[in-house]
N, CA, C and O atoms as a GROMACS GRO file, in nm:
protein
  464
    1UNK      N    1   0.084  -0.119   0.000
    1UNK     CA    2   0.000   0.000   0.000
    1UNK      C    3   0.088   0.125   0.000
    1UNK      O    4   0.181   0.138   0.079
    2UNK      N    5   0.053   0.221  -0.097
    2UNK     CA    6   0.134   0.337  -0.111
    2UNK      C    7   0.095   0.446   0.016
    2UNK      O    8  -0.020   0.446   0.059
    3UNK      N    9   0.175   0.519   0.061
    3UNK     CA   10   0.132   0.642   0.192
    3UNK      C   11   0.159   0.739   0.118
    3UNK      O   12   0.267   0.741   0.060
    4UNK      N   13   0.060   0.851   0.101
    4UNK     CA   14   0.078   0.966   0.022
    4UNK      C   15   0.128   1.070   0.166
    4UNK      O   16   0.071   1.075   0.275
    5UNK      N   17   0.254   1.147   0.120
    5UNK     CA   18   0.276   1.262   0.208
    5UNK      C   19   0.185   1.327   0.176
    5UNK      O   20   0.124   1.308   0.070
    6UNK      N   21   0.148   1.440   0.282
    6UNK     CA   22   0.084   1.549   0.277
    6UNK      C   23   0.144   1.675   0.371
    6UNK      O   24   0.183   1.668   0.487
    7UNK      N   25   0.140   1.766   0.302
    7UNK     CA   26   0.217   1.861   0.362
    7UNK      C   27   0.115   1.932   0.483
    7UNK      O   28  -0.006   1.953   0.471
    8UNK      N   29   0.204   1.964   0.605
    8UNK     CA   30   0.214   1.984   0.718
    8UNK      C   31   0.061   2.120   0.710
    8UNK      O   32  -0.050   2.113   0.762
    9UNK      N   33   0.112   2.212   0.637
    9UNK     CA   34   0.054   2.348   0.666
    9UNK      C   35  -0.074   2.336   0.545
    9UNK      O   36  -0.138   2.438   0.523
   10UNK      N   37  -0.103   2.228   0.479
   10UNK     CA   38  -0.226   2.292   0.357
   10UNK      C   39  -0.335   2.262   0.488
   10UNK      O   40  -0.326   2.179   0.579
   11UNK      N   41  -0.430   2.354   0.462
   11UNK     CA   42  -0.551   2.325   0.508
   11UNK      C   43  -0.640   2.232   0.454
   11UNK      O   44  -0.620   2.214   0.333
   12UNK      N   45  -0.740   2.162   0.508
   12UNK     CA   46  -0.798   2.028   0.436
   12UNK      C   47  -0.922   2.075   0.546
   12UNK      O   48  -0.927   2.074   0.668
   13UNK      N   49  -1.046   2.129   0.411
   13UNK     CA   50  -1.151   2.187   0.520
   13UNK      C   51  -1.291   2.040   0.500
   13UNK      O   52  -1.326   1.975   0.401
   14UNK      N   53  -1.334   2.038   0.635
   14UNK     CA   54  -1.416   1.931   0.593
   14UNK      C   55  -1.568   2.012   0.532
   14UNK      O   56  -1.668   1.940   0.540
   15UNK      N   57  -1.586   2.131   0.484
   15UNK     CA   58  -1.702   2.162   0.451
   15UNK      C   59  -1.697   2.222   0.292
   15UNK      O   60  -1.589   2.274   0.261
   16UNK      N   61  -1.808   2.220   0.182
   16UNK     CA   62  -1.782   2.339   0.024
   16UNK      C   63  -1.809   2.475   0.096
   16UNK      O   64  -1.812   2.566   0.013
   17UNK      N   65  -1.828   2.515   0.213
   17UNK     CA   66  -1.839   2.684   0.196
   17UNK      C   67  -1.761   2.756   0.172
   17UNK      O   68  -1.650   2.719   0.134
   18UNK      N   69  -1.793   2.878   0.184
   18UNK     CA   70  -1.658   2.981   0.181
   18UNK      C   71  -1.596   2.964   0.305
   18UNK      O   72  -1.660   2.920   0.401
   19UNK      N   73  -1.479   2.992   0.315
   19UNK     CA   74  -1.387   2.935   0.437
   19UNK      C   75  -1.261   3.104   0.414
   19UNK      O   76  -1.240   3.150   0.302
   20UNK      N   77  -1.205   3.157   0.523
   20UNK     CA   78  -1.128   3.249   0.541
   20UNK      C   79  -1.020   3.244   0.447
   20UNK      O   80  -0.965   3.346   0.405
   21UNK      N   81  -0.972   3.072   0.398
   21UNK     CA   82  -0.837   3.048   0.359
   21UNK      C   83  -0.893   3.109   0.232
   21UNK      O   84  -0.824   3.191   0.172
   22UNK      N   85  -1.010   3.077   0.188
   22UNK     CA   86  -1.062   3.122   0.010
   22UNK      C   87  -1.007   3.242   0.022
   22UNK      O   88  -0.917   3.274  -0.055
   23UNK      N   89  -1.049   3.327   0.118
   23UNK     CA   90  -1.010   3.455   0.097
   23UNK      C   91  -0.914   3.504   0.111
   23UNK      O   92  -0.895   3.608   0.047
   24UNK      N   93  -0.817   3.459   0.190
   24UNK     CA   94  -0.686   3.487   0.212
   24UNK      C   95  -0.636   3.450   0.066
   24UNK      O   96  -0.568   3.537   0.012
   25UNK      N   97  -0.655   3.353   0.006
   25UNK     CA   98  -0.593   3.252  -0.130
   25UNK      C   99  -0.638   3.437  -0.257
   25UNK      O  100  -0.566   3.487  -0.344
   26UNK      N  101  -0.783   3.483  -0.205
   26UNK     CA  102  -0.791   3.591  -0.277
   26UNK      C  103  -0.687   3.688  -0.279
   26UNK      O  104  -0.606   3.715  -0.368
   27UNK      N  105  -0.700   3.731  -0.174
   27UNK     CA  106  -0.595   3.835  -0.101
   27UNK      C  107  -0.454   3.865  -0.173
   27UNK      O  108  -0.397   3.969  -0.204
   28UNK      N  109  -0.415   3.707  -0.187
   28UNK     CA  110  -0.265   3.643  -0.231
   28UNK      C  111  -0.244   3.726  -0.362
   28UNK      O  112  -0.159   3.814  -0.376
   29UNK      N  113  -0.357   3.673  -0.480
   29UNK     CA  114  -0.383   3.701  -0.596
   29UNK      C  115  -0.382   3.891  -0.592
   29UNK      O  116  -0.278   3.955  -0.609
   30UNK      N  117  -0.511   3.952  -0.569
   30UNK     CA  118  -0.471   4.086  -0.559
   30UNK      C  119  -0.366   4.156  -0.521
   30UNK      O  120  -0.354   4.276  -0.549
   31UNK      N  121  -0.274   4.083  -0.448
   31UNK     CA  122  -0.134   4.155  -0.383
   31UNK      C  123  -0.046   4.118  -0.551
   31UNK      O  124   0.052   4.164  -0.611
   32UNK      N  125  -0.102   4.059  -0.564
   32UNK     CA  126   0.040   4.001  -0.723
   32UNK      C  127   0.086   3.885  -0.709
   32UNK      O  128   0.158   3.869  -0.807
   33UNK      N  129   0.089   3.814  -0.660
   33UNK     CA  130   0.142   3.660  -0.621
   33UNK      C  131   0.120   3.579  -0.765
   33UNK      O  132   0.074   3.640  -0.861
   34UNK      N  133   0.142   3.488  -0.772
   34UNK     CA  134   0.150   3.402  -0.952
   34UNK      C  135   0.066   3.245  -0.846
   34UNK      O  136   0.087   3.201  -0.733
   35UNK      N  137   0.010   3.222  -0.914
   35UNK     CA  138  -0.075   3.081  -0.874
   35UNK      C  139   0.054   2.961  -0.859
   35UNK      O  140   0.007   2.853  -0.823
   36UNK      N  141   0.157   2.960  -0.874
   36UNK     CA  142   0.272   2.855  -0.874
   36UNK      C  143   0.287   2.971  -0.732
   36UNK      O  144   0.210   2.937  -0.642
   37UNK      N  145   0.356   3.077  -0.702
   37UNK     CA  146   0.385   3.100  -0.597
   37UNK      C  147   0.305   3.094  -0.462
   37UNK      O  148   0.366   3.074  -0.357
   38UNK      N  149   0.186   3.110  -0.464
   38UNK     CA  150   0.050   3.075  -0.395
   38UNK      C  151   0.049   2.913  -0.331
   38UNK      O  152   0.025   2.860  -0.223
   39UNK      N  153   0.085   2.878  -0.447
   39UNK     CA  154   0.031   2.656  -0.452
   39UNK      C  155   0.183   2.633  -0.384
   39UNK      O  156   0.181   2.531  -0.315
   40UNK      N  157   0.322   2.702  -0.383
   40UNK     CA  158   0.433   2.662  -0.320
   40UNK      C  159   0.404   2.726  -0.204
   40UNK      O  160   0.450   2.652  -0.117
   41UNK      N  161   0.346   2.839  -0.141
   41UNK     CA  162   0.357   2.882  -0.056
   41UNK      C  163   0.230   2.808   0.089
   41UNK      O  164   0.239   2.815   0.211
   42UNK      N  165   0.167   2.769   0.035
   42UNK     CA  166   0.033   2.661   0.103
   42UNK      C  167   0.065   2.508   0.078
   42UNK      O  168   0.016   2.416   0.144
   43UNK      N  169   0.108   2.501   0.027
   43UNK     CA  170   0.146   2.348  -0.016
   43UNK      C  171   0.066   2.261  -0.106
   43UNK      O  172   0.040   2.141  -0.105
   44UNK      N  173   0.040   2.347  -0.173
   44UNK     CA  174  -0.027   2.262  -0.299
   44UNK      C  175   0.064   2.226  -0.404
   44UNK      O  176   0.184   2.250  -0.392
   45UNK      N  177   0.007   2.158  -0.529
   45UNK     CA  178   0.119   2.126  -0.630
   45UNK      C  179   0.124   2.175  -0.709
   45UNK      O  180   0.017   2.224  -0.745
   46UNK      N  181   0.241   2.200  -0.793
   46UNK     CA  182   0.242   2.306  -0.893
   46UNK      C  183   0.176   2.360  -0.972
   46UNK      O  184   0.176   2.476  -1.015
   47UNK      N  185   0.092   2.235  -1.003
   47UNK     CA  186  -0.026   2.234  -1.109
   47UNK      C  187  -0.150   2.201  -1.059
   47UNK      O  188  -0.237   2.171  -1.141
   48UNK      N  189  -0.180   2.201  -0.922
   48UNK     CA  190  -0.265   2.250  -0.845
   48UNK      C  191  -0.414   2.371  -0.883
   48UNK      O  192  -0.398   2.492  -0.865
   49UNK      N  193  -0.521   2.328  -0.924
   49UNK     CA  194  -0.634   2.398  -0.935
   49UNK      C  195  -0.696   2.534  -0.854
   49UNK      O  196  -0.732   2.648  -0.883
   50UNK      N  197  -0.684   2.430  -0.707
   50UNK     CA  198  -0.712   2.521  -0.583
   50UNK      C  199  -0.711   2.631  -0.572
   50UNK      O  200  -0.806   2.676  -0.508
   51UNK      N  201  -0.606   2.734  -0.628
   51UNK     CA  202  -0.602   2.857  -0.610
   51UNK      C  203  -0.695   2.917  -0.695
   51UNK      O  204  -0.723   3.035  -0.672
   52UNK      N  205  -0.757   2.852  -0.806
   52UNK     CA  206  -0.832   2.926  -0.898
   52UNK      C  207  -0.954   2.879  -0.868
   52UNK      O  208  -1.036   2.956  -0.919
   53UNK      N  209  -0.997   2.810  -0.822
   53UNK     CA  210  -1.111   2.730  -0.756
   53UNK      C  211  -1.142   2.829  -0.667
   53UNK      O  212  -1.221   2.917  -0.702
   54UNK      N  213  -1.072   2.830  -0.514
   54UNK     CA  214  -1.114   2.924  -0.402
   54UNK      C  215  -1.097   3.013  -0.444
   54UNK      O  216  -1.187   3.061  -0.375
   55UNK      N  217  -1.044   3.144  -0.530
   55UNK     CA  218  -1.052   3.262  -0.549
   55UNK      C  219  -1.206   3.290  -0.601
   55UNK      O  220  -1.294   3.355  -0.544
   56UNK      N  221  -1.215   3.207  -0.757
   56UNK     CA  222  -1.382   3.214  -0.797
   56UNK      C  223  -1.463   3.212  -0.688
   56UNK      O  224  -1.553   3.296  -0.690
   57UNK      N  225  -1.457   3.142  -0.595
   57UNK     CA  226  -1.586   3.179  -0.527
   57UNK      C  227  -1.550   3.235  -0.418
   57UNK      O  228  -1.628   3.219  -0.324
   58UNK      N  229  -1.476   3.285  -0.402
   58UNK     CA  230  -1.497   3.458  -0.352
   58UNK      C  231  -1.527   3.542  -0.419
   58UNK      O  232  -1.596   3.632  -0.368
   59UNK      N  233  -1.488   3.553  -0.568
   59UNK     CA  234  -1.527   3.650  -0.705
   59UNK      C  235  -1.672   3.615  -0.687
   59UNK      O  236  -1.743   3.691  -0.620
   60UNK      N  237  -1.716   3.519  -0.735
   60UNK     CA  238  -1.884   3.475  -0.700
   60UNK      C  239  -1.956   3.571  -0.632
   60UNK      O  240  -2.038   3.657  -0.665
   61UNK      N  241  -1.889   3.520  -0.495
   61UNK     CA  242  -1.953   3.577  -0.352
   61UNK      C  243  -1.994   3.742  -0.387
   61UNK      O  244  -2.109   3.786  -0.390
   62UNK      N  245  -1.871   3.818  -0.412
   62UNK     CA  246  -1.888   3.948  -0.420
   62UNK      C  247  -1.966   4.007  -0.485
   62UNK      O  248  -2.034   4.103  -0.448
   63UNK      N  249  -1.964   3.919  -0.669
   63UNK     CA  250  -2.074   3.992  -0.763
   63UNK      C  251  -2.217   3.958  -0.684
   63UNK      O  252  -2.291   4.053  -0.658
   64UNK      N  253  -2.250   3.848  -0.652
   64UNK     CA  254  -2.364   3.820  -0.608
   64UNK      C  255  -2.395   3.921  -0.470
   64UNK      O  256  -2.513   3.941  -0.439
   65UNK      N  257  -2.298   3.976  -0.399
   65UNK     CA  258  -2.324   4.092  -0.290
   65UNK      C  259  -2.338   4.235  -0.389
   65UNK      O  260  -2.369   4.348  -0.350
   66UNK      N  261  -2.313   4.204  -0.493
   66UNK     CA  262  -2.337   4.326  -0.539
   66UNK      C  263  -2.437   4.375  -0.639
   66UNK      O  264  -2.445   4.489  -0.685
   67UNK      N  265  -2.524   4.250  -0.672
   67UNK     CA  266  -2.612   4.235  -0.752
   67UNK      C  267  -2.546   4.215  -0.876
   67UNK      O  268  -2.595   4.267  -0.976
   68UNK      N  269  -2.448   4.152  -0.884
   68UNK     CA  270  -2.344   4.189  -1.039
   68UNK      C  271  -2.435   4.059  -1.113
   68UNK      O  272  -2.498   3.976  -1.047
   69UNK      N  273  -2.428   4.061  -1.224
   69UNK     CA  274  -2.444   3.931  -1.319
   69UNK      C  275  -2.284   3.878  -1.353
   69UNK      O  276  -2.185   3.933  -1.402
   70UNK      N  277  -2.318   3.726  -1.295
   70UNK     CA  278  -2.186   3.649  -1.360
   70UNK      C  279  -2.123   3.652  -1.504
   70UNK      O  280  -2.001   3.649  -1.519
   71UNK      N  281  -2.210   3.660  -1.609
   71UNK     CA  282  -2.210   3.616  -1.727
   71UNK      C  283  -2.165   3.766  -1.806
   71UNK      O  284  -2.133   3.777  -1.925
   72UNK      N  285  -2.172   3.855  -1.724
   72UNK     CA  286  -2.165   3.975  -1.809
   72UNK      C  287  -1.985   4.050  -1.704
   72UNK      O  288  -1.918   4.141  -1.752
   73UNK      N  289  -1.959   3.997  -1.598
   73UNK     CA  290  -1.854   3.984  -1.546
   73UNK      C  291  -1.750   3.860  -1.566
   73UNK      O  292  -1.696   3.805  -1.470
   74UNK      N  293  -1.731   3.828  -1.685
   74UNK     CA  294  -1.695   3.675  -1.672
   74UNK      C  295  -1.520   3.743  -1.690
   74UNK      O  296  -1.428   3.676  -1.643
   75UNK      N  297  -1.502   3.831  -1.736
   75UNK     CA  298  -1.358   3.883  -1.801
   75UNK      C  299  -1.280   3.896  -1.668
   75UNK      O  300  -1.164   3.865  -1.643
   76UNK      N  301  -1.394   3.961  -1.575
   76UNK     CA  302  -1.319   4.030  -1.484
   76UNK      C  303  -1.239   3.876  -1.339
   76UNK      O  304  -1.130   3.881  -1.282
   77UNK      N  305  -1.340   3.775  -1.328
   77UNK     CA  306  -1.338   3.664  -1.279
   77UNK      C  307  -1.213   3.577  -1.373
   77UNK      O  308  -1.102   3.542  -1.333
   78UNK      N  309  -1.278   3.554  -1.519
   78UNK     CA  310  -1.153   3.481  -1.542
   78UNK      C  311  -1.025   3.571  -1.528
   78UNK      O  312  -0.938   3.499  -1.478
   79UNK      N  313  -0.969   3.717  -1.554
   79UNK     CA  314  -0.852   3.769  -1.536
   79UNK      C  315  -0.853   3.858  -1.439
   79UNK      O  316  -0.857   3.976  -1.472
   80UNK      N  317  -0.850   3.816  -1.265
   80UNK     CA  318  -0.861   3.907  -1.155
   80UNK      C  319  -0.744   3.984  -1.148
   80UNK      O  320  -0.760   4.097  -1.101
   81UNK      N  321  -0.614   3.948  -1.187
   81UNK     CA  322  -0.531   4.007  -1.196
   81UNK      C  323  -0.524   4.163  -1.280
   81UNK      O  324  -0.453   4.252  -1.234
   82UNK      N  325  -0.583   4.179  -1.372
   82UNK     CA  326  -0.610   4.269  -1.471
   82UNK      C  327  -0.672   4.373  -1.408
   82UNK      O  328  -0.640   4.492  -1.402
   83UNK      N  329  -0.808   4.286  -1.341
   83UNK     CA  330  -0.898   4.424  -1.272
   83UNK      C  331  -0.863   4.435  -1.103
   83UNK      O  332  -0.939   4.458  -1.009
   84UNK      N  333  -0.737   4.413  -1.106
   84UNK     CA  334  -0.691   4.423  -0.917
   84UNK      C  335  -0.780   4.464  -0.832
   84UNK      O  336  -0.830   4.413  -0.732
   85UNK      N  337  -0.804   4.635  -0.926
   85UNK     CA  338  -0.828   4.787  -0.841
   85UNK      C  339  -0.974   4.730  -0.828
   85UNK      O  340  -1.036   4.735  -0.722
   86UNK      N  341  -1.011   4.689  -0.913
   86UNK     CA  342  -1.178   4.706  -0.897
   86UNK      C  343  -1.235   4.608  -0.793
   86UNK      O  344  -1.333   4.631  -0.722
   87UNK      N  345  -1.136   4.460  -0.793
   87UNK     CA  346  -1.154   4.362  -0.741
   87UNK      C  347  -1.127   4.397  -0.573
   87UNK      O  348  -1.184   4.338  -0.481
   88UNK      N  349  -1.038   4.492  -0.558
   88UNK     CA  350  -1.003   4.541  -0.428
   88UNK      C  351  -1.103   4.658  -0.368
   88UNK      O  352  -1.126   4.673  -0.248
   89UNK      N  353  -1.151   4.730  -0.463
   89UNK     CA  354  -1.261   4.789  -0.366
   89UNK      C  355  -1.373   4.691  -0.363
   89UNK      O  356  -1.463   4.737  -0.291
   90UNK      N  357  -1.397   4.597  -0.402
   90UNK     CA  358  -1.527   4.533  -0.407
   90UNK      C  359  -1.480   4.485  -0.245
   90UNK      O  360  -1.524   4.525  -0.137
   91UNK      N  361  -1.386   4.397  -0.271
   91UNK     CA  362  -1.369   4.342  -0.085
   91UNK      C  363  -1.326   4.438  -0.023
   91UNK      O  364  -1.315   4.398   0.093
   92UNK      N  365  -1.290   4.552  -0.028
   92UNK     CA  366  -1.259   4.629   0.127
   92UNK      C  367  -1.425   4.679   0.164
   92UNK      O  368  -1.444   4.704   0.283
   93UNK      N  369  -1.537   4.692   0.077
   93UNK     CA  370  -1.651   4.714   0.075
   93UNK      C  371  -1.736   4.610   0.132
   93UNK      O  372  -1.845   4.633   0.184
   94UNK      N  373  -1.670   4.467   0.119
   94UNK     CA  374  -1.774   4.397   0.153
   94UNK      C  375  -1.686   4.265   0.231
   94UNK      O  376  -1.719   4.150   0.256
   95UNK      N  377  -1.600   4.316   0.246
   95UNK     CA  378  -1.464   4.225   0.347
   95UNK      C  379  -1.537   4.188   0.481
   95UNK      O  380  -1.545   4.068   0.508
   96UNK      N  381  -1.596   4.290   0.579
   96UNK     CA  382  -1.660   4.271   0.688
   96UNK      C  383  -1.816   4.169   0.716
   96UNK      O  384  -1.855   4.117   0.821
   97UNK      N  385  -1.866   4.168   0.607
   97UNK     CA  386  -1.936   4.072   0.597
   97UNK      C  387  -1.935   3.909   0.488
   97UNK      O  388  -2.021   3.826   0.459
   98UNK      N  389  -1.823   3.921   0.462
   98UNK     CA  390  -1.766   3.806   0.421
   98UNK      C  391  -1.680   3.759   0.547
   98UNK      O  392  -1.700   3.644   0.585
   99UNK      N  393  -1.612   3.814   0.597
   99UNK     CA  394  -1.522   3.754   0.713
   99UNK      C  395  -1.667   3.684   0.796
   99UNK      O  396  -1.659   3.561   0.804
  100UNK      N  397  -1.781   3.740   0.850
  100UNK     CA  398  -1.924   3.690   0.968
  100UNK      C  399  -1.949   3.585   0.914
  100UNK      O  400  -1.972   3.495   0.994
  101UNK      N  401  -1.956   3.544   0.755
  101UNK     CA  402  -2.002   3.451   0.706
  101UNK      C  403  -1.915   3.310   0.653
  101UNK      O  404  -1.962   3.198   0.635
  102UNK      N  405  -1.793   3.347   0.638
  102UNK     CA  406  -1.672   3.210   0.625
  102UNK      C  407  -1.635   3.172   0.713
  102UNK      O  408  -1.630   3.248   0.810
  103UNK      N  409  -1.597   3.054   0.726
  103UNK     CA  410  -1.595   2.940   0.811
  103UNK      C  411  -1.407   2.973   0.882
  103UNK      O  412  -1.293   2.984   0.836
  104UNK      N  413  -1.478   2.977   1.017
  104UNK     CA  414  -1.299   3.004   1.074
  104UNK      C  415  -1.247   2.857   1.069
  104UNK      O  416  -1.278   2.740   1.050
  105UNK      N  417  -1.105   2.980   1.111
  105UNK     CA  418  -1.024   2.891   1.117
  105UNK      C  419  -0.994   2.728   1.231
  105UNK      O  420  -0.914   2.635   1.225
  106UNK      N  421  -1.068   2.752   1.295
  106UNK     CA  422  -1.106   2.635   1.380
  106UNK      C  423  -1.164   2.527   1.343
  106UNK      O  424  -1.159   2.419   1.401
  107UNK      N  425  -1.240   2.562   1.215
  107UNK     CA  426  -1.307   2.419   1.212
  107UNK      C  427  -1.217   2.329   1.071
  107UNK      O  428  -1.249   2.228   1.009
  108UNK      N  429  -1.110   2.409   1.060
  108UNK     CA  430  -0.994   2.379   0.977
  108UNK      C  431  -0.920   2.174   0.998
  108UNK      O  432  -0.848   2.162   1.098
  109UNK      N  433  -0.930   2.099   0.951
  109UNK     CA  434  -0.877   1.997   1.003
  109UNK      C  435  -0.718   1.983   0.945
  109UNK      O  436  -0.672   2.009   0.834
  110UNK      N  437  -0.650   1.930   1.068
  110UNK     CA  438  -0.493   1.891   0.981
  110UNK      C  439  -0.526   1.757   0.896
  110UNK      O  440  -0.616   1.680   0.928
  111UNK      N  441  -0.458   1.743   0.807
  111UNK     CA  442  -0.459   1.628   0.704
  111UNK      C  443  -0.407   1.510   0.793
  111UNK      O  444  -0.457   1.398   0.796
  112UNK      N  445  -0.281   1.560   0.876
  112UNK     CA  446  -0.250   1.450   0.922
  112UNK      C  447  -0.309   1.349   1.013
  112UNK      O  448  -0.303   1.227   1.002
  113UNK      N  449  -0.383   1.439   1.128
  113UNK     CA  450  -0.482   1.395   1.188
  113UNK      C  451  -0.562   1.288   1.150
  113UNK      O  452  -0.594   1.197   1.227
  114UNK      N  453  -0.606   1.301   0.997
  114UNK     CA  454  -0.721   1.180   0.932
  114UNK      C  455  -0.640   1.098   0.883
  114UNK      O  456  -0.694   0.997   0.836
  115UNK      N  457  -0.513   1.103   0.877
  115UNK     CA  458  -0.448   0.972   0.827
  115UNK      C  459  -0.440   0.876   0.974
  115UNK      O  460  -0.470   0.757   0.989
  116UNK      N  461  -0.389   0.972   1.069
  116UNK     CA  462  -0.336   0.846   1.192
  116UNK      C  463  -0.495   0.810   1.239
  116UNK      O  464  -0.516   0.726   1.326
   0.00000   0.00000   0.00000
């Protein structure tokens, strides 16, 4: 039987909600970070999805706090990098009620934990 490592620090959430790390994983992205530097810095793999996964649905979250339509914002979601500025006032606007509603960091499980 093969034992897959798993690295020490990724978070492994047992729930689909929004969770703090989504947003922090946002955060990463608006500061300038590159999705390889993000996935090395959390411990994901190079070619790792995750970061583009949890960012969208924080992008989600926001148009839908803002009454936005997805389909007519799709440019700005697929290239967040492009629209930083815009993407950054949307969460300093609506940061405080996204933090009441994502899942802390407590109910966070270590990976390792579910192996032993």
């Amino acid at each position: 039987m093969k034992q897959e490592v798993i690295s020490m620090n990724r978070p492994l959430l047992k729930s689909r909600g929004l969770s703090t790390h989504h947003i922090e994983i946002f955060e990463f992205i608006l500061s300038g970070k590159s999705n390889r530097e993000i996935n090395q810095m959390l411990g994901y793999s190079k070619k790792s999805h995750v970061v583009v996964d949890h960012s969208r649905k924080v992008m989600y979250k926001l148009l839908a706090m803002e009454d936005l339509c997805r389909k007519e914002h799709i440019g700005e979601v697929v290239f967040p990098r492009g629209y930083c500025f815009w993407w950054k006032g949307l969460l300093l606007k609506h940061q405080q009620q996204l933090m009441e509603i994502a899942i802390k960091p407590e109910y966070y499980v270590n990976a390792l934990n579910d192996i032993i």
